[in-house]
Structures are given as structure tokens and as C-alpha cells.
ZADO-1210 file (C-alpha; in nm, 4 decimals, padded with zeros to 6 digits):
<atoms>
<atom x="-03.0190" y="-00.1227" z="-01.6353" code="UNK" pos="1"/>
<atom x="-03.3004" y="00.1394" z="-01.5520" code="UNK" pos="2"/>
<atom x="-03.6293" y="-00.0092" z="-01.4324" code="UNK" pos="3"/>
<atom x="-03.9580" y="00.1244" z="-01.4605" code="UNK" pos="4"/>
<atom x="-03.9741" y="00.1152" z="-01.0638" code="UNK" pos="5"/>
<atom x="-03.6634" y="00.2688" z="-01.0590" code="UNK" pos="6"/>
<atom x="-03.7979" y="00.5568" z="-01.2653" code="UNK" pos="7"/>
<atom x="-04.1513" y="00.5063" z="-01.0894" code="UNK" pos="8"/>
<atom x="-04.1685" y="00.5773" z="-00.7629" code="UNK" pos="9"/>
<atom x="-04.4262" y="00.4948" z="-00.4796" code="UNK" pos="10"/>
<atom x="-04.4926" y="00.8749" z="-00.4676" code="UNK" pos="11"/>
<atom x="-04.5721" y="00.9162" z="-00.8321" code="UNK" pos="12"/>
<atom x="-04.8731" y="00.6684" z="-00.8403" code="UNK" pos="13"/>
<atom x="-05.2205" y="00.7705" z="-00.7699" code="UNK" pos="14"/>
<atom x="-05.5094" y="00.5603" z="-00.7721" code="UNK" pos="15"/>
<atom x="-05.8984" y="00.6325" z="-00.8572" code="UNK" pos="16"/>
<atom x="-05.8436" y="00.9908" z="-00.9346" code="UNK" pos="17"/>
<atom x="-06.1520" y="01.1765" z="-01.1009" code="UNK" pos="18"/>
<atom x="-06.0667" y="01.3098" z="-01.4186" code="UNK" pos="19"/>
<atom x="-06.3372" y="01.5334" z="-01.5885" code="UNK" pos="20"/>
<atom x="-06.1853" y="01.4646" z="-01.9382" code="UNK" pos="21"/>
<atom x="-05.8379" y="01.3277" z="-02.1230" code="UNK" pos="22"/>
<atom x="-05.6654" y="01.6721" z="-02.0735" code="UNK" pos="23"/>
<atom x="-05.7894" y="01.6313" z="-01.6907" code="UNK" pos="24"/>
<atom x="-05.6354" y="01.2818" z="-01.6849" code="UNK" pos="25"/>
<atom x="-05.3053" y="01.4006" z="-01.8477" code="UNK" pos="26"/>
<atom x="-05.2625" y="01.6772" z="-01.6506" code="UNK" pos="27"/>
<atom x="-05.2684" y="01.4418" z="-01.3092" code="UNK" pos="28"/>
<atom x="-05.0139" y="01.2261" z="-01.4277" code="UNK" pos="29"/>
<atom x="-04.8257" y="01.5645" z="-01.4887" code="UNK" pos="30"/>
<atom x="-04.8614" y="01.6754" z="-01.1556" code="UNK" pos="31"/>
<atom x="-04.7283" y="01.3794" z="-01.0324" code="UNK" pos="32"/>
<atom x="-04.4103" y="01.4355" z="-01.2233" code="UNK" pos="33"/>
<atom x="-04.4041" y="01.7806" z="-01.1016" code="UNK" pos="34"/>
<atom x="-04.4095" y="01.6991" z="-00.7390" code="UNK" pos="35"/>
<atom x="-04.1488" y="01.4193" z="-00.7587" code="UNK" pos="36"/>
<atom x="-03.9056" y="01.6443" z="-00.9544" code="UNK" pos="37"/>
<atom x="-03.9062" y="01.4711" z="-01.2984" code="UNK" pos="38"/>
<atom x="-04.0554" y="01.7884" z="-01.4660" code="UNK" pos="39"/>
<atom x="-04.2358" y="02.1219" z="-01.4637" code="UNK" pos="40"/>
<atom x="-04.5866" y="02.2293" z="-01.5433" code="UNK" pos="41"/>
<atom x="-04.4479" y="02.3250" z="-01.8694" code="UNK" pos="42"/>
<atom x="-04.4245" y="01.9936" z="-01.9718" code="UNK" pos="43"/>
<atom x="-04.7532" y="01.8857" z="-01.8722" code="UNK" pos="44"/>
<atom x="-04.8507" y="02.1248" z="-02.1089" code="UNK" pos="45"/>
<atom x="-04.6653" y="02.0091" z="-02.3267" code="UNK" pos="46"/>
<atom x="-04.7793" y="01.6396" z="-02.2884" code="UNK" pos="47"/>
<atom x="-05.1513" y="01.7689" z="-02.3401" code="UNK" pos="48"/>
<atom x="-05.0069" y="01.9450" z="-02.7140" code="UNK" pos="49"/>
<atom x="-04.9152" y="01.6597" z="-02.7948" code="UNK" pos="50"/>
<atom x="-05.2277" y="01.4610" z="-02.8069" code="UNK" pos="51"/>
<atom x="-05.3704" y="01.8491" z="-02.9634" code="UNK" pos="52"/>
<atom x="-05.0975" y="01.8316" z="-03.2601" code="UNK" pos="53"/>
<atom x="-05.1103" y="01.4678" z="-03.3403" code="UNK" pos="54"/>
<atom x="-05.4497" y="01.2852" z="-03.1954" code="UNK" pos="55"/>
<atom x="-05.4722" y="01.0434" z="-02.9403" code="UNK" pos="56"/>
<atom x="-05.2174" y="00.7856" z="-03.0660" code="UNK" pos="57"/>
<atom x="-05.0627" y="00.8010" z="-02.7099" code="UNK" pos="58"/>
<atom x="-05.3655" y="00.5508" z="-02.6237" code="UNK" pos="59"/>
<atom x="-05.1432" y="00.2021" z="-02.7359" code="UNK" pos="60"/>
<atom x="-05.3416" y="-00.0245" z="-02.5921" code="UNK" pos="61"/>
<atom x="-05.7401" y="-00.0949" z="-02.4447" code="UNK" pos="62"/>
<atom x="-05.7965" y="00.1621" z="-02.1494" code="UNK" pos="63"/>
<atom x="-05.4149" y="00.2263" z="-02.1210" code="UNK" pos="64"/>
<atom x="-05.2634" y="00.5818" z="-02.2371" code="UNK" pos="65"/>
<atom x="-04.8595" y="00.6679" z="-02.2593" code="UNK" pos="66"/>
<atom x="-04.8261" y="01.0353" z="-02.2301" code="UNK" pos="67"/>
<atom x="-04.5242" y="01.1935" z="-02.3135" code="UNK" pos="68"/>
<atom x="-04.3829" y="01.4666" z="-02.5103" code="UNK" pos="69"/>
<atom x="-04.0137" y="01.5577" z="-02.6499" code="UNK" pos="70"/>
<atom x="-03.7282" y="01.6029" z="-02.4236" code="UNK" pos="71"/>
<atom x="-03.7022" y="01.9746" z="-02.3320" code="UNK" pos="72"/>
<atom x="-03.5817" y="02.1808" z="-02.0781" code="UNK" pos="73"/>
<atom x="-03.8630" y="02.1439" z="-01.9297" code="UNK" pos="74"/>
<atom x="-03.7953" y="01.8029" z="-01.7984" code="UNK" pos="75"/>
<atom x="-03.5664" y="01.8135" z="-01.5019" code="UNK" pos="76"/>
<atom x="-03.4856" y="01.4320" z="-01.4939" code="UNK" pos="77"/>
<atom x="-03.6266" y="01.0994" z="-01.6336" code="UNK" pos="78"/>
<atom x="-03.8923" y="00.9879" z="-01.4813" code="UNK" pos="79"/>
<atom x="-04.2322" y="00.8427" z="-01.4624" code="UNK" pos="80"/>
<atom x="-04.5927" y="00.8715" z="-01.2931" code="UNK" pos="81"/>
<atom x="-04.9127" y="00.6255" z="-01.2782" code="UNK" pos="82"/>
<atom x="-05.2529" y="00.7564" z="-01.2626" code="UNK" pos="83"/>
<atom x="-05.5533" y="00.5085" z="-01.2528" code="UNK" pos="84"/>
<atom x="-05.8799" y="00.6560" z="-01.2991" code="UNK" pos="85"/>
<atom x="-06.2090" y="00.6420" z="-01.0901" code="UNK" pos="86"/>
<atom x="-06.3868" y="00.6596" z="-01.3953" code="UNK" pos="87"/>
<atom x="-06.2903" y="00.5793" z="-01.7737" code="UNK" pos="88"/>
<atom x="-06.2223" y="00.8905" z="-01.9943" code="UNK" pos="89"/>
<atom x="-06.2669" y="00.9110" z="-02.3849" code="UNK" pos="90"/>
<atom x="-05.9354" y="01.0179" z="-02.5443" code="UNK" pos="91"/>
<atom x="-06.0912" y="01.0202" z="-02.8937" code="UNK" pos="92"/>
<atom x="-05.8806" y="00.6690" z="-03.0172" code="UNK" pos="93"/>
<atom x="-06.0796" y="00.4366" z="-03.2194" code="UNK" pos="94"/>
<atom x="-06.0331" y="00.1109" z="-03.0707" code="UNK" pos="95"/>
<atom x="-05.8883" y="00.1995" z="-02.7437" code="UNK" pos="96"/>
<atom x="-06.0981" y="00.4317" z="-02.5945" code="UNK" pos="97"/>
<atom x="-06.2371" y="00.4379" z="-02.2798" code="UNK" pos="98"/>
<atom x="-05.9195" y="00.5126" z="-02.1063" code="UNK" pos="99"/>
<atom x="-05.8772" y="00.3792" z="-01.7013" code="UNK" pos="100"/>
<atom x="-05.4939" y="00.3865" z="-01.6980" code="UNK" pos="101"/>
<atom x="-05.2754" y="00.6931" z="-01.7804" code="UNK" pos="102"/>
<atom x="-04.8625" y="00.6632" z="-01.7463" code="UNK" pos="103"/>
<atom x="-04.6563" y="00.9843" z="-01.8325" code="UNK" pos="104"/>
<atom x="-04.3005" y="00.9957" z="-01.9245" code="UNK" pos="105"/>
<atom x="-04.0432" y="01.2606" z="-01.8550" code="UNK" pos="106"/>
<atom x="-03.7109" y="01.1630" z="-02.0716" code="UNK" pos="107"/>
<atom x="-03.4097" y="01.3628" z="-02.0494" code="UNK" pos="108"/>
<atom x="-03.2953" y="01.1894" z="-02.3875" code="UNK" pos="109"/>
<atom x="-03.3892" y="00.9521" z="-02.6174" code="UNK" pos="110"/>
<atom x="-03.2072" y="00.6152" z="-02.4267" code="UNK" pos="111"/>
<atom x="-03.1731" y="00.6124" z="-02.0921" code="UNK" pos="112"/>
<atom x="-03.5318" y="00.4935" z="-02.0626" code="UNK" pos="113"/>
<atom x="-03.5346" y="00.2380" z="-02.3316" code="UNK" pos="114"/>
<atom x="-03.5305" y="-00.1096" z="-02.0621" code="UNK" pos="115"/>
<atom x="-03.7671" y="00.0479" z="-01.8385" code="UNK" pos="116"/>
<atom x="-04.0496" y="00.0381" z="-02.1833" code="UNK" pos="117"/>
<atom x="-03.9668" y="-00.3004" z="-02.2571" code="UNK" pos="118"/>
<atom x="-03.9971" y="-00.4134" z="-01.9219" code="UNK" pos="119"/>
<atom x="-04.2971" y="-00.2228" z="-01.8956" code="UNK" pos="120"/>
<atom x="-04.4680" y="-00.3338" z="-02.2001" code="UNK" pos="121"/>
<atom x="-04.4012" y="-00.6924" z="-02.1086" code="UNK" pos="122"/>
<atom x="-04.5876" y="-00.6540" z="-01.7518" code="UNK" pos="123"/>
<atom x="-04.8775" y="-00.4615" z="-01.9266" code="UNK" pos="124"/>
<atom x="-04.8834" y="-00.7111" z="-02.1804" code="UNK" pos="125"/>
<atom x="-04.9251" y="-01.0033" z="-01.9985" code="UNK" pos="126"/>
<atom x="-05.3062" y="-01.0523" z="-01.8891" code="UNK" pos="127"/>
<atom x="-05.2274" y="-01.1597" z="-01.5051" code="UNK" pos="128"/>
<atom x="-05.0513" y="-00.9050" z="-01.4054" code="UNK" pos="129"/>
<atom x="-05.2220" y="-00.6299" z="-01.5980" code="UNK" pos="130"/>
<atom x="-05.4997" y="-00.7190" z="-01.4253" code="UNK" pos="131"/>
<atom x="-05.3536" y="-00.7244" z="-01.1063" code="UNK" pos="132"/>
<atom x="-05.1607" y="-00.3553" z="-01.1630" code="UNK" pos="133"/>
<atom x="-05.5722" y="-00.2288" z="-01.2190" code="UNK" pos="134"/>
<atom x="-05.6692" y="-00.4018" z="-00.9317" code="UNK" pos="135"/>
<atom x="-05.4165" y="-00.3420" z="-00.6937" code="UNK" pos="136"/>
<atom x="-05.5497" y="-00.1392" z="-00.3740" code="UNK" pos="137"/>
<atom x="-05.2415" y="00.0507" z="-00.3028" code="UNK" pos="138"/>
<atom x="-04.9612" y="00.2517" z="-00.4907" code="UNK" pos="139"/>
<atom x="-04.7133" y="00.0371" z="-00.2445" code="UNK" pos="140"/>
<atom x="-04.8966" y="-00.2748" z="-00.3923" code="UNK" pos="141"/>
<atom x="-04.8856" y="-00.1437" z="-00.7858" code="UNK" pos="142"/>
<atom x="-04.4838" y="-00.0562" z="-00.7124" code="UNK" pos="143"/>
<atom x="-04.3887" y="-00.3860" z="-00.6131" code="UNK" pos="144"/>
<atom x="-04.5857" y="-00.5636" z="-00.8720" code="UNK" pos="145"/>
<atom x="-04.3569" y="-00.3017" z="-01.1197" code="UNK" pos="146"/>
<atom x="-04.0970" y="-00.4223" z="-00.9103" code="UNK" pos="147"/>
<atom x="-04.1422" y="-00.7880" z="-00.9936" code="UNK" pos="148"/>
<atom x="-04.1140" y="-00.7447" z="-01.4108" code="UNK" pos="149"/>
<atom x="-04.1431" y="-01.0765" z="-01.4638" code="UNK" pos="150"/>
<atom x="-04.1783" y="-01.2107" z="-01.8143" code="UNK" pos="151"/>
<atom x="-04.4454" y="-01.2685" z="-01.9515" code="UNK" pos="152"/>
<atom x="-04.6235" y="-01.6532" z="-02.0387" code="UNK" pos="153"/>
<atom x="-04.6378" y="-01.6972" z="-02.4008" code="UNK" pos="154"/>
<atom x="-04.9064" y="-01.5668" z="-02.6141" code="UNK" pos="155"/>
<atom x="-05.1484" y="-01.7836" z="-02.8219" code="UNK" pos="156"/>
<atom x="-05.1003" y="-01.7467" z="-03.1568" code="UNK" pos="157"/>
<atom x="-04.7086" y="-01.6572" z="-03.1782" code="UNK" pos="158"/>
<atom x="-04.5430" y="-01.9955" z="-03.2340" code="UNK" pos="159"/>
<atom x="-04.2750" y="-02.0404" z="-03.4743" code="UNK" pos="160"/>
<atom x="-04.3216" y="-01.9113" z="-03.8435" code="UNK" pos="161"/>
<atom x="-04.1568" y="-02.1857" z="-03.9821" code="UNK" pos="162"/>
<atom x="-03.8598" y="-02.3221" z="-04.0690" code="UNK" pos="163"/>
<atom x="-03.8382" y="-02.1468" z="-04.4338" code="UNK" pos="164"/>
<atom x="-03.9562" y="-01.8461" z="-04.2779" code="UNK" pos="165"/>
<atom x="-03.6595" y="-01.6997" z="-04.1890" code="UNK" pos="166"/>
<atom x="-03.4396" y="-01.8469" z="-04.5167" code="UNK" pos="167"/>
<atom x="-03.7079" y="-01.6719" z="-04.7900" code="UNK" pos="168"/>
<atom x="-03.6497" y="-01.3722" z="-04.6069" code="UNK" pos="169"/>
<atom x="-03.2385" y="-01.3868" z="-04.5925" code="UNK" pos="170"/>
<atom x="-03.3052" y="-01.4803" z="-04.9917" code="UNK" pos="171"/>
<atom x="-03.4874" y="-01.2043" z="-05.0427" code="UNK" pos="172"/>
<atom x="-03.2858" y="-00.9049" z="-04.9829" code="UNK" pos="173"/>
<atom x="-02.9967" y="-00.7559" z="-04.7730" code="UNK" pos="174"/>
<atom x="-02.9045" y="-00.9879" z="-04.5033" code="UNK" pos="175"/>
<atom x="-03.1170" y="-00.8227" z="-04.2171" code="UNK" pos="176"/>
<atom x="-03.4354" y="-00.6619" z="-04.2557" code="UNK" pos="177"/>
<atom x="-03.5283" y="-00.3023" z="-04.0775" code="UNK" pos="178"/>
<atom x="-03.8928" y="-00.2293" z="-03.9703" code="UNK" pos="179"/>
<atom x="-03.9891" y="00.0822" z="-03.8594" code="UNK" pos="180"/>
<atom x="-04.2142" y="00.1310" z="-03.5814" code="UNK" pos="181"/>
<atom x="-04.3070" y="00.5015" z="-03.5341" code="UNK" pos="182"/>
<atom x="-04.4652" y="00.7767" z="-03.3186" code="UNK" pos="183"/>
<atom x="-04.4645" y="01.1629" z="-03.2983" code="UNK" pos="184"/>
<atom x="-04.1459" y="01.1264" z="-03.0964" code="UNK" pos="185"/>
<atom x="-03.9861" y="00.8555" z="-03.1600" code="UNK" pos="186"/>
<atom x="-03.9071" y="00.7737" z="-02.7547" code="UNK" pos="187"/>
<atom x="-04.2270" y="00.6505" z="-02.6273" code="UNK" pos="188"/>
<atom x="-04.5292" y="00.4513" z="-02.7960" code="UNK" pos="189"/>
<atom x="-04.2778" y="00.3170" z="-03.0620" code="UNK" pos="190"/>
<atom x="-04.0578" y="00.1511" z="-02.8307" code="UNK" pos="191"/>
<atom x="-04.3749" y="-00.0326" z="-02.6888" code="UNK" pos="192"/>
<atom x="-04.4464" y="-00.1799" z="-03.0069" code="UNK" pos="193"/>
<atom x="-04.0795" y="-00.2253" z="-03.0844" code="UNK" pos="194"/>
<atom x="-04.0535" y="-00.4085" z="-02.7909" code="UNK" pos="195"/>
<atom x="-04.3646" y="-00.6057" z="-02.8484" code="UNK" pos="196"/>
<atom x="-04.2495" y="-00.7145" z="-03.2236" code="UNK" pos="197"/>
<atom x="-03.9283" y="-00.8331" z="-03.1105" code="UNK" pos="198"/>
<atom x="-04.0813" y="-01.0338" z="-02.8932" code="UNK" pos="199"/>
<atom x="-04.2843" y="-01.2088" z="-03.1581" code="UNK" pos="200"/>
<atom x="-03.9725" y="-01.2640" z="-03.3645" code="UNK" pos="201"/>
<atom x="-03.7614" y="-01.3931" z="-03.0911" code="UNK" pos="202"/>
<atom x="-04.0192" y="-01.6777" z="-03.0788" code="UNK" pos="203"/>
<atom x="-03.9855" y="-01.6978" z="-03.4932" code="UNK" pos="204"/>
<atom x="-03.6319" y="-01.7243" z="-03.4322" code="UNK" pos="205"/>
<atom x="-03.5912" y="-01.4446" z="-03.6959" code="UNK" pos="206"/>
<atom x="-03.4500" y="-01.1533" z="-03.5100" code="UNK" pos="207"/>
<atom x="-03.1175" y="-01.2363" z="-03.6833" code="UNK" pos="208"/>
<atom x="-03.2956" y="-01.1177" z="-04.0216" code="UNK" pos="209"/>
<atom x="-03.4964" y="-00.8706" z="-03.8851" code="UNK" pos="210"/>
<atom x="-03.4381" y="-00.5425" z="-03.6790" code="UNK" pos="211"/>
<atom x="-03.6492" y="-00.3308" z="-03.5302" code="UNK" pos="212"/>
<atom x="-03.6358" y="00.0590" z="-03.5120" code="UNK" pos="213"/>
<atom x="-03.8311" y="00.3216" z="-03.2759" code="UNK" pos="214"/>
<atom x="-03.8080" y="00.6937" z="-03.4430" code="UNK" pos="215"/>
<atom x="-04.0138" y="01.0054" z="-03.4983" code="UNK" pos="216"/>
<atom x="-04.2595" y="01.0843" z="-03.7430" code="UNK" pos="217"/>
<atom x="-04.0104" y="01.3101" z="-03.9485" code="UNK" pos="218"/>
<atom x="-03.7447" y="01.0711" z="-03.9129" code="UNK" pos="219"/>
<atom x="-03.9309" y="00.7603" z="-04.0397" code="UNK" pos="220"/>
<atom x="-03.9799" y="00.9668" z="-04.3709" code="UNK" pos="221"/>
<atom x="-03.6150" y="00.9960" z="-04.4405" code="UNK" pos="222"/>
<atom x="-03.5752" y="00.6377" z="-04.3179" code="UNK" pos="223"/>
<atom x="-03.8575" y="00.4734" z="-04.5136" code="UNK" pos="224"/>
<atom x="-03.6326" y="00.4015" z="-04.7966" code="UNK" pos="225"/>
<atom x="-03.4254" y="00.1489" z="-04.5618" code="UNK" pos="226"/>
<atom x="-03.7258" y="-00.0471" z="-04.4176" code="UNK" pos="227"/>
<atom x="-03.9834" y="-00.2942" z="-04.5668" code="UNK" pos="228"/>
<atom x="-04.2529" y="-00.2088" z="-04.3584" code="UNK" pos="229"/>
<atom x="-04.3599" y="00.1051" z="-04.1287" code="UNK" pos="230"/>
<atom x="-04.5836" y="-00.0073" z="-03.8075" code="UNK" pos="231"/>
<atom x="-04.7521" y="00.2489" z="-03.6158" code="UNK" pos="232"/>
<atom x="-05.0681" y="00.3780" z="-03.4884" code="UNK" pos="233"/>
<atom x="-05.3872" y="00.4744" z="-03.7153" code="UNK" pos="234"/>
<atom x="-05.3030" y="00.8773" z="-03.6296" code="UNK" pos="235"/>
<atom x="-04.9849" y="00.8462" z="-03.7210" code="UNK" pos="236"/>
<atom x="-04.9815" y="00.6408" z="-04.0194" code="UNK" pos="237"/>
<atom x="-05.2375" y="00.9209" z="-04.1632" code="UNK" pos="238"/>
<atom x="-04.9375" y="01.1813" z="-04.0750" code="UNK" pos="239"/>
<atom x="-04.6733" y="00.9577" z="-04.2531" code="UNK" pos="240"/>
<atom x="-04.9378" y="00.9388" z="-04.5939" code="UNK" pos="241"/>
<atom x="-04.7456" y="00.7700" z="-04.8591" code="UNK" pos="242"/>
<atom x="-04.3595" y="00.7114" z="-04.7564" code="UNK" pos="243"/>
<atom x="-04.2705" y="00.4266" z="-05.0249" code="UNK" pos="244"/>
<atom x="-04.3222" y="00.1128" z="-04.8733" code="UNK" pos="245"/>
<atom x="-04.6066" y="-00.0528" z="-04.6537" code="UNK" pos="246"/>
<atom x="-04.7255" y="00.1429" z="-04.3570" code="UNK" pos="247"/>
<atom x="-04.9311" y="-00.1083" z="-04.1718" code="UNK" pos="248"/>
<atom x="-05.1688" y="00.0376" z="-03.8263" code="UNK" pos="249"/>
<atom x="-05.1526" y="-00.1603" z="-03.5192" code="UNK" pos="250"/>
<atom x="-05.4059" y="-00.0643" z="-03.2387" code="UNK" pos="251"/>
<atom x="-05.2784" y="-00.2517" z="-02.9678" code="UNK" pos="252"/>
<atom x="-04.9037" y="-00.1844" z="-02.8951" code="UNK" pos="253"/>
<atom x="-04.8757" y="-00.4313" z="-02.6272" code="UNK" pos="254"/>
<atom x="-05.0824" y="-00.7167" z="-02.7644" code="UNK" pos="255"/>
<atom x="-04.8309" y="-01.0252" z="-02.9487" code="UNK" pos="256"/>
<atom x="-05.1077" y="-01.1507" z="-03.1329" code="UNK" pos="257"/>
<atom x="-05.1825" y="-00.8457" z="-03.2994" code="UNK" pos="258"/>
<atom x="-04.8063" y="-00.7817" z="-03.3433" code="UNK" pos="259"/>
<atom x="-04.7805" y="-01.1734" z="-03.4891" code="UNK" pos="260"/>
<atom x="-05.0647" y="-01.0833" z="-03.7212" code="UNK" pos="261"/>
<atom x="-04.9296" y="-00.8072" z="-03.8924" code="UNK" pos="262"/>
<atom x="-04.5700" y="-00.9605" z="-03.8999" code="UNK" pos="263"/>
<atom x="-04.7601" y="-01.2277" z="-04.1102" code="UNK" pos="264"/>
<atom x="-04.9524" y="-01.0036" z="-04.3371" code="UNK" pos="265"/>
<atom x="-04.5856" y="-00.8084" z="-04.3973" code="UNK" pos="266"/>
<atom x="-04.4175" y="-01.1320" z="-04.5018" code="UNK" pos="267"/>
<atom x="-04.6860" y="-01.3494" z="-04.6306" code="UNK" pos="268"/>
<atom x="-04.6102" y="-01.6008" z="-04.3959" code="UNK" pos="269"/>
</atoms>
């Protein structure tokens, strides 16, 4: 399994760099991918069209943006950077904005990365150490907290759904369930919340009837027609417009309350 400090290393985290704006924050944590030999300043640019082409729904969580963009040839290897800033930048997000915390991702493909999100969405979702990855004085010290990935204690609010939970929802259609969660590339900010809703339903005890799926903006339009619910960011879900079935906006990818709310709302539970 790939780990995000296997992908992250001590030389691709900076901390309390000055950033004059979000393209200025982006384009340090491309830098940092450049000069560990993840990627080329092509994809930095890249990184910053992204956010041009499709908003700032790269910004999953309070002060915390994921920049990425497609794989292309412009990425060299699969890798990672970590950029904390001096000073909080506005990325233009609703809810999440100012940003303090900027992680880029160079993927070669679509997979290889997949653990190394999970793992990081856990850390960054878990209040202690989230804290302690902002306050940490070093990159040595922010590396070896990566290093840890411990899980996470359980969030308030994401018990059990009940015991007829899961049985009204096997009655109720095919014998597992397929939610969408979606972002304009299907291998970065959707696998944090994809991550963070099977979280919630492993402590329903419903991930037997339920799946969860990570894809693209154009891909979640042919796929619509095989889920019950679409869960993505507010940019995004204006993109999508009407696909068919729900599409519900969660602002805070790495947040299990939030995710436990909206898993409610979908199934009336």
C-alpha cells in the first residue's frame, strides 16, 4: 500500500510561505513537485486551470485546499507536496475560504494513489492531529505525524442508523446501492469524500448495501442513471445541473458529521 508519506516527502513540505494570492499559493505547492521530480511547471499550470475552468471546489474542507489536475505527460511520477501558508489566502469557496493549507497532487493514473487519500483524509479529519499537522514547527515534524496515519476517534453524531436502516434500503431496490461522489477529475477531492462517506457507513453497518464511487464530472453524467444520489461540491454540482436523480453539495469533504447528515437527508433516516 502507498502512503501519503511515502508519496510526501520531507523535501516537498514548506511551511509559512507568503503567498500574494490562491494562484501564488498553488503555484508553491507546484514548485515543490517540480523540484522533487513528481512533475513539471506545466502542470502547475495546469493545477492553477483547473481552479480557472471549474472554481475553487479544490478547497474540501475549512482553510485546507487539494490541488490537482488530470494525469498528463506532464507529471513525471506520483507524488505529493505540502505548503502551509504565513498568511490565509481567499480561493473564492463559499464556506471554506480563507485558505492556510494547500496539498498538490501529481498522479500518474487514476489508482495508485487511492490509500494514500484515505489515509490522508482520515488524519485531516480528525481534530487532534489536524491541529497538530498546522502547528507543527518543522517539515521533519509534519512528515512523521503523516507518518503515524493513525485512525481517527469517532465522530459525534455518526452512530448507528438503526437496525431497519439497512433492511428498508435492501427492500427498496437492487441489492447494493451506488452513490456518486464527484469532482472535475474524478482522482482527487472525490476520493476525500468517498473516503469520508464510507466511513460513516462502516459505523451504520451498511456498506454491504451501499457503494461508493469517485469519478469525473463527465463521467458522473453517464453514470447518474446507476446511482441514487450524486455528492459533490457546490461548483460542481452547478456543472452537473440536472442529471436525474438527487445531487446533494457537501462543503466539508473531510468532516463525518456533515457526511452523516447528508447520508440521512438521502435516505430519510
Amino acid at each position: 500500500m502507498v502512503s501519503v508519506s511515502d508519496l510526501l516527502p520531507v523535501e516537498a513540505i514548506r511551511l509559512d510561505v507568503t503567498a500574494e494570492d490562491w494562484r501564488a499559493a498553488i503555484g508553491a505547492a507546484g514548485e515543490l513537485l517540480v523540484a522533487t521530480g513528481s512533475s513539471t511547471d506545466t502542470y502547475t499550470a495546469e493545477m492553477i486551470r483547473t481552479v480557472v475552468d471549474s472554481g475553487p471546489y479544490i478547497v474540501v474542507a475549512p482553510g485546507f485546499a487539494f490541488a490537482h489536475a488530470r494525469p498528463s505527460p506532464a507529471v513525471l511520477r506520483t507524488g505529493m507536496s505540502w505548503v502551509r501558508l504565513a498568511r490565509p489566502v481567499e480561493f473564492g469557496h463559499e464556506t471554506n475560504d480563507p485558505v492556510d493549507l494547500v496539498v498538490a497532487l501529481a498522479a500518474k493514473d487514476a489508482s495508485a494513489h487511492t490509500e494514500a487519500m484515505a489515509s490522508l483524509a482520515r488524519l485531516l479529519a480528525d481534530a487532534e492531529t489536524g491541529r497538530a499537522l498546522r502547528e507543527a514547527s518543522t517539515p521533519a515534524a509534519v512528515h512523521a505525524l503523516l507518518a503515524g496515519e493513525r485512525s481517527p476517534a469517532g465522530a459525534a453524531g455518526t452512530g448507528s442508523a438503526g437496525e431497519s436502516g439497512p433492511a428498508a434500503v435492501a427492500a427498496a431496490g437492487p441489492a447494493v446501492h451506488k452513490i456518486l461522489t464527484v469532482c472535475g477529475n474524478g482522482l482527487g477531492t472525490s476520493l476525500f469524500l468517498k473516503n469520508t462517506l464510507e466511513q460513516v457507513l462502516d459505523r451504520w453497518g451498511w456498506s454491504r448495501y451501499v457503494t461508493v464511487e469517485a469519478t469525473d464530472t463527465i463521467s458522473a453524467k453517464g453514470k447518474a442513471s446507476e446511482a441514487v444520489a450524486i455528492l459533490t461540491s457546490r461548483e460542481i454540482a452547478k456543472t452537473l445541473g440536472d442529471v436525474g436523480v438527487p445531487v446533494k453539495v457537501v462543503d466539508d469533504f473531510t468532516s463525518t458529521t456533515e457526511a452523516d447528515r447528508v447520508l440521512r437527508d438521502t435516505y430519510d433516516v
